[in-house]
C-alpha positions as CSV (number, residue, x, y, z in Angstrom):
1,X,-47.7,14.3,22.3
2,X,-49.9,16.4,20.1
3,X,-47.7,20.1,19.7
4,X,-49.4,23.2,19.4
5,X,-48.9,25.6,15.7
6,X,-49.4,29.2,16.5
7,X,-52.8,30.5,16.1
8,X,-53.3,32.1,12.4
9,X,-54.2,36.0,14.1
10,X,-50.4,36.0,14.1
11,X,-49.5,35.0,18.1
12,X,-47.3,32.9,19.0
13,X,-47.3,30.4,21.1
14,X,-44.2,29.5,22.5
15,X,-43.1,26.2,24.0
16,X,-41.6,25.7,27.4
17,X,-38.0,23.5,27.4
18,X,-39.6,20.8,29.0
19,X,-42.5,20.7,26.3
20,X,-40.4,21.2,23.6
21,X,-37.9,18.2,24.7
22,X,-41.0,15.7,25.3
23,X,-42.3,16.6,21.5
24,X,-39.4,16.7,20.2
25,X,-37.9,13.5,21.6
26,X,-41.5,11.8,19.8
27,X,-40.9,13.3,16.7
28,X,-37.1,12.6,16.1
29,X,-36.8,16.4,16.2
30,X,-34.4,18.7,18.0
31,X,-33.9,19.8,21.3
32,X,-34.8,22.9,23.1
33,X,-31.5,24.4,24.9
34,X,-30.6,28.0,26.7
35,X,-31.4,31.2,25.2
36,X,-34.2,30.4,22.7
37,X,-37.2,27.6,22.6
38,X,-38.5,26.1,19.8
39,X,-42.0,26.9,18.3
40,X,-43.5,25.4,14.8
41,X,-44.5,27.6,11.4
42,X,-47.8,28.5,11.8
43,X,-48.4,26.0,8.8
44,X,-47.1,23.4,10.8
45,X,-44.6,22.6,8.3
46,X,-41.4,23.9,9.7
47,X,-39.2,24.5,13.2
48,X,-38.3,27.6,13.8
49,X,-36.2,28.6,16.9
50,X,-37.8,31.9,19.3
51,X,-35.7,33.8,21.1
52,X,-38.5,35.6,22.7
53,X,-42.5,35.8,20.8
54,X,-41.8,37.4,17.9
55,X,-38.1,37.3,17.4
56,X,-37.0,33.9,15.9
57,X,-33.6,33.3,14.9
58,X,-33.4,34.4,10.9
59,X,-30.8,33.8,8.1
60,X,-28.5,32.3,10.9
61,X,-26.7,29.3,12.7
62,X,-27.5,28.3,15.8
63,X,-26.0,26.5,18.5
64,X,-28.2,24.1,20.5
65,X,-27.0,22.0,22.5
66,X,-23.9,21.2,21.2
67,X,-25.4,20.8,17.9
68,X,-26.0,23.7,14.9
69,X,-28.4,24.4,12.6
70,X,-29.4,27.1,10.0
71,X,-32.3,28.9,10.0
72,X,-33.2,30.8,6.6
73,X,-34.6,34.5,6.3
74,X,-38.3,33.1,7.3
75,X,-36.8,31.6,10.4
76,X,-37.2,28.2,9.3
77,X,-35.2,25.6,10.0
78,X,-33.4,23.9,7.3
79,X,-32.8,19.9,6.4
80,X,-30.4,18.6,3.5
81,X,-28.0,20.3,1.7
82,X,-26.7,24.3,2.2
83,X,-24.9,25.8,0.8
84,X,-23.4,29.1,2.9
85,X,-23.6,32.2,1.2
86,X,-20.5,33.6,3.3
87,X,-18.0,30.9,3.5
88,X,-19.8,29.2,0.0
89,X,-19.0,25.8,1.6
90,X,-21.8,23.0,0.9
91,X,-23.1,21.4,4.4
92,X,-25.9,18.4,4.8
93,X,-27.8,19.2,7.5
94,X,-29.9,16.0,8.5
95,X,-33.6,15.5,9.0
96,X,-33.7,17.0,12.6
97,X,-31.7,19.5,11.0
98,X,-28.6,19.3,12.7
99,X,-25.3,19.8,10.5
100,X,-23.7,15.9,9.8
101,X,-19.9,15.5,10.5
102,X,-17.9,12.7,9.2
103,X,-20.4,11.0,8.0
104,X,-22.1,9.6,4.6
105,X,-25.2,11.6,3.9
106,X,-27.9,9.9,2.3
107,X,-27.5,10.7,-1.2
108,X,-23.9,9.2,-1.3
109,X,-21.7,12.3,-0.3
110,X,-19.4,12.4,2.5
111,X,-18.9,15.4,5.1
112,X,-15.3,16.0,6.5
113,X,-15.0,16.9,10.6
114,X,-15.7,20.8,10.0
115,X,-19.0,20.0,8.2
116,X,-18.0,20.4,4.7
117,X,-18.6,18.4,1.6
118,X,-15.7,16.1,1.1
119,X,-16.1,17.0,-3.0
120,X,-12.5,15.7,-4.0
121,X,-13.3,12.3,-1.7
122,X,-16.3,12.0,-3.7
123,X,-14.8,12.3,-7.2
124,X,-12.1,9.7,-5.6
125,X,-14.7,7.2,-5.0
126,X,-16.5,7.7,-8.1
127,X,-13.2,7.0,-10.4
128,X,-12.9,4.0,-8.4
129,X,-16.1,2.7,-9.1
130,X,-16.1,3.8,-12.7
131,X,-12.7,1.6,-13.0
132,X,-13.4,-1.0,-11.8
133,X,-17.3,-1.1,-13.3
134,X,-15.8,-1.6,-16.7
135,X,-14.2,-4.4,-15.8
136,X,-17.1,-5.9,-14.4
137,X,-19.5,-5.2,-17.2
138,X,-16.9,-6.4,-20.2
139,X,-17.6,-9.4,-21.9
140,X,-14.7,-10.7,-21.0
141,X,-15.8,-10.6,-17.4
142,X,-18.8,-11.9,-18.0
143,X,-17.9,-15.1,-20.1
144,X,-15.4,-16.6,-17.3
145,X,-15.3,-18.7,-15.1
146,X,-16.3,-17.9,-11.8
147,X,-13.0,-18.7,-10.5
148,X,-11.0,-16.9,-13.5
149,X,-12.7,-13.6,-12.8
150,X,-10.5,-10.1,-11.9
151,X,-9.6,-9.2,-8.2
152,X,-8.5,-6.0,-7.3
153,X,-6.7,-3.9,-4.3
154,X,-7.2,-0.4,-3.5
155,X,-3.9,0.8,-1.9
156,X,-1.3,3.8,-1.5
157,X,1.4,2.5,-3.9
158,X,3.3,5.9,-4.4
159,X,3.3,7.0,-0.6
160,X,1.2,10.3,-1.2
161,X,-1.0,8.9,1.3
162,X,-3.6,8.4,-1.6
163,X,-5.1,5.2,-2.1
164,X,-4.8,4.1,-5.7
165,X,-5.9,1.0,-7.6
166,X,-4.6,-2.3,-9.2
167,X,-6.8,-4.9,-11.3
168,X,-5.7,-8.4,-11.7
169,X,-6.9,-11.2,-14.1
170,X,-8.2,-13.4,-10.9
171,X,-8.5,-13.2,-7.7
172,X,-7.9,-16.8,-6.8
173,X,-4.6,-16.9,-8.1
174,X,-3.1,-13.6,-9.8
175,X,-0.9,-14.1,-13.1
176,X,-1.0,-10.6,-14.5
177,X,-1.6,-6.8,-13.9
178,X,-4.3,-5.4,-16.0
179,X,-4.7,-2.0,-14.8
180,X,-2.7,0.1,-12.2
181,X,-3.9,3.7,-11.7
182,X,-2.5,6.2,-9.6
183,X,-4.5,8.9,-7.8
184,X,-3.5,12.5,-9.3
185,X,-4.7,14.4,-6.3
186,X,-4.3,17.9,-8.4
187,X,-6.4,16.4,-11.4
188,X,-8.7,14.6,-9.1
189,X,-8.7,11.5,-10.9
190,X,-6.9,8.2,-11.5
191,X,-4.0,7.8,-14.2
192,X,-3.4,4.9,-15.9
193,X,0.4,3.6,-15.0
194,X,0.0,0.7,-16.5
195,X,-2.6,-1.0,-18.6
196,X,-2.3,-4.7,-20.3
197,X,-4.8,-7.1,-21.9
198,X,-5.7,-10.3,-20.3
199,X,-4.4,-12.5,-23.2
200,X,-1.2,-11.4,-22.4
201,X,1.7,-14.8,-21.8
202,X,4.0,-12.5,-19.5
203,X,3.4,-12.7,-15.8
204,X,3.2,-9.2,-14.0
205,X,3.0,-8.2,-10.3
206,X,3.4,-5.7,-7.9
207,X,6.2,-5.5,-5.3
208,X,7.0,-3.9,-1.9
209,X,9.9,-3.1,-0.6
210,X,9.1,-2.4,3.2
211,X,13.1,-1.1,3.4
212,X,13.2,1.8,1.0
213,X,9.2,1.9,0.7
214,X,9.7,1.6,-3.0
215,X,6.7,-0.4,-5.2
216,X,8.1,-1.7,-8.3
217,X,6.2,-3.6,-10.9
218,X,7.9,-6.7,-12.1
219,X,7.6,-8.5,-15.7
220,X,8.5,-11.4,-16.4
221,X,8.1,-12.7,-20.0
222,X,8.4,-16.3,-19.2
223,X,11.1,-18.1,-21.0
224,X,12.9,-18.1,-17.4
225,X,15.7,-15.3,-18.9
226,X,13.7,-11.8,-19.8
227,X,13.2,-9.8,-17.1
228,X,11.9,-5.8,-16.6
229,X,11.9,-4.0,-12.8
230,X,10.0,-1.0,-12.9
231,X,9.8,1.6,-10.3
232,X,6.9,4.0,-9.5
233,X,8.4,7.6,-8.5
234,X,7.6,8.2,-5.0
235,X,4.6,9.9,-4.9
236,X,4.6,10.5,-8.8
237,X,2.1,8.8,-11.2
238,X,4.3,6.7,-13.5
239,X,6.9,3.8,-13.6
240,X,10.2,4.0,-14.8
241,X,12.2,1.4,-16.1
242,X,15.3,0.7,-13.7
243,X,16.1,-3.0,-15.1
244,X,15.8,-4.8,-18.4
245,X,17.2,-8.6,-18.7
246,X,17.5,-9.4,-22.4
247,X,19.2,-12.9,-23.5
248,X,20.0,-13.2,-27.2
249,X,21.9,-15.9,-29.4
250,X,24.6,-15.9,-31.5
251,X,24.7,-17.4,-34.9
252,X,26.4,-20.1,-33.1
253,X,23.7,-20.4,-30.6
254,X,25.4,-19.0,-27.7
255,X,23.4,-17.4,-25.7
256,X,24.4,-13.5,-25.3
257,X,23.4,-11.7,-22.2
258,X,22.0,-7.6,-22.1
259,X,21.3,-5.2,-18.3
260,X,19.7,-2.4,-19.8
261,X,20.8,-2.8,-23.2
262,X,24.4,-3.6,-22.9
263,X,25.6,-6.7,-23.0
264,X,27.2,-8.9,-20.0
265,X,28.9,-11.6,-19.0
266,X,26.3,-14.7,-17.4
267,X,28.3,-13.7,-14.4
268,X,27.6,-9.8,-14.1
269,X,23.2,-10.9,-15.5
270,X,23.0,-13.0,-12.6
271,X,24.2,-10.6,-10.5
272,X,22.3,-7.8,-12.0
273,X,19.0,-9.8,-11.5
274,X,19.4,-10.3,-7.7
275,X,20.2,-6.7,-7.3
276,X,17.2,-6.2,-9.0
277,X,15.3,-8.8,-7.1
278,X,16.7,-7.0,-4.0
279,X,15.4,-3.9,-4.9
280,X,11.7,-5.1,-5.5
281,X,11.1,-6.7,-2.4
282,X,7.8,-9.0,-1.9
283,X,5.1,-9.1,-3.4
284,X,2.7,-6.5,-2.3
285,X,1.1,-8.1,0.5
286,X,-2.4,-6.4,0.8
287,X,-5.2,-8.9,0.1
288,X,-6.8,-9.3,-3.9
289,X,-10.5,-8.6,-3.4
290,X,-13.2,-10.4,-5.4
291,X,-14.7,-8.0,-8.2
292,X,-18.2,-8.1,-6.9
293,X,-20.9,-5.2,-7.0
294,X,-20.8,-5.5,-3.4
295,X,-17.0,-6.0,-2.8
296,X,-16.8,-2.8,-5.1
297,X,-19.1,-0.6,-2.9
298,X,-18.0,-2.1,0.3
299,X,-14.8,-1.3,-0.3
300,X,-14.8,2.3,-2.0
301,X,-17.1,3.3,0.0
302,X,-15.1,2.7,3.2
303,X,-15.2,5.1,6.1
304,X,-11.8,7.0,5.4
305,X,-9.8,7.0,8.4
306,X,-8.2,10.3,10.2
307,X,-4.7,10.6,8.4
308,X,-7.3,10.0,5.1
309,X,-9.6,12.8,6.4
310,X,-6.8,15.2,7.1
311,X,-5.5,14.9,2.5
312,X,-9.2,15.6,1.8
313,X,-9.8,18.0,3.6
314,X,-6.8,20.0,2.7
């Protein structure tokens, strides 16, 4: 249905509700509602919203049916991003210029429930993508195997309620860590716990215990005696190191036995390493994902869910 501009001797011509819904349903526009109809720029180029001929709604939000928009000082309406000169909070206000809530807009931001640009969400998935980018584009990626290649899991391992990240050398079968960074939610950015090369011999993983909800990161140096348990501070950013299994040999070629630097009887080590073992728990059960370009945006780019929502948008 063809709609109307108002005539250029200044007039205008104002559309009844039931007109304005039938063009405005066409065009993928908004809706008329109580209180005010809409009526185009007489350039044709922009809605504007009329509470009576000559009054349109200026340098305002307005409610229309249960959805809001901004008009600027010309009364026009506006589309994409606005920033509020009171509140100086950044909205995205869509192409039928209704204000987006939880929701991607379509240059890769998110908006949170009251309307707001989720800016520290944004710089969360952008780290992410950063991280685990370099690992995709090293040489060292590219040269392997497609079955040796890095996996990766995005997960809260502190229990800040922030997810964080962990790389390992493949995905089919996981032998080592080679990065573990923790979300620092007041530097908006991820800090590297632990970092390791993949020509490393020990083997290195991450473990849960679902008791204490503790995540430790286990090292194991492969001669079947040298052992470290590290512990990541509940809702810190680092790991400390709560157990170290050393064996040594005497000039006789009796093996000696060290927890955390003193030495032990084989008796008190053995014990020492199933407390230890104890204290670790499983292996941290969430799924290694395939470092793909797509498993990479697919998963970063996740829609967060509502106990997510509610850290960013404190």
């Amino acid at each position: 249905m063809h709609m109307k501009n108002r005539k250029k001797t200044g007039k205008r011509r104002l559309l009844s509700a039931a007109l304005c819904l039938a063009a405005l349903t066409a065009a993928a526009g908004p809706f008329a509602a109580y209180g005010g109809d809409w009526d185009m720029s007489e350039d044709g180029k922009h809605w504007m919203y009329m509470y009576a001929p000559d009054e349109p709604a200026e340098d305002k939000w307005v409610e229309v049916d249960g959805k809001e928009y901004y008009f600027d000082s010309k009364g026009y309406m506006k589309t994409g991003w606005y920033k509020d000169k009171d509140d100086g909070n950044k909205y995205y206000l869509g192409d039928d210029g209704a204000k987006r809530y939880n929701s991607f807009t379509h240059d890769g931001h998110f908006v949170g429930s009251d309307g707001v640009i989720l800016e520290k969400y944004d710089d969360w998935r952008k780290d992410m993508k950063k991280q685990l980018n370099s690992y995709l584009k090293s040489k060292e990626f590219k040269q392997a195997d497609a079955s040796q290649r890095p996996g990766f899991v995005i997960a809260d391992l502190n229990g800040d309620g922030y997810k964080d990240l962990a790389v390992v050398d493949r995905a089919s079968a996981p032998r080592r860590m080679l990065y573990i960074g923790i979300w620092d939610r007041d530097e908006a950015e991820l800090v590297p716990a632990a970092l390791a090369d993949a020509e490393g011999t020990e083997a290195t993983w991450l473990a849960r215990n679902a008791e204490t909800e503790t995540t430790w990161l286990v090292s194991d140096y492969g001669n079947g005696w040298d052992k470290d348990y590290f512990l990541l501070d509940d809702g810190g950013l680092f790991f400390d190191n709560v157990w170290h299994f050393t064996t040594r040999q005497d000039d006789w070629d009796t093996p000696l036995f060290y927890i955390n630097g003193s030495e032990s009887s084989r008796e008190e080590w053995d014990e020492g390493l199933a407390e230890a073992a104890a204290d670790a728990g499983s292996p941290l059960p969430n799924p290694v994902i395939f470092l793909t370009e797509d498993n990479i945006n697919q998963t970063v780019d996740m829609f967060p869910s509502e106990a997510e929502l509610l850290l960013w948008e404190s």
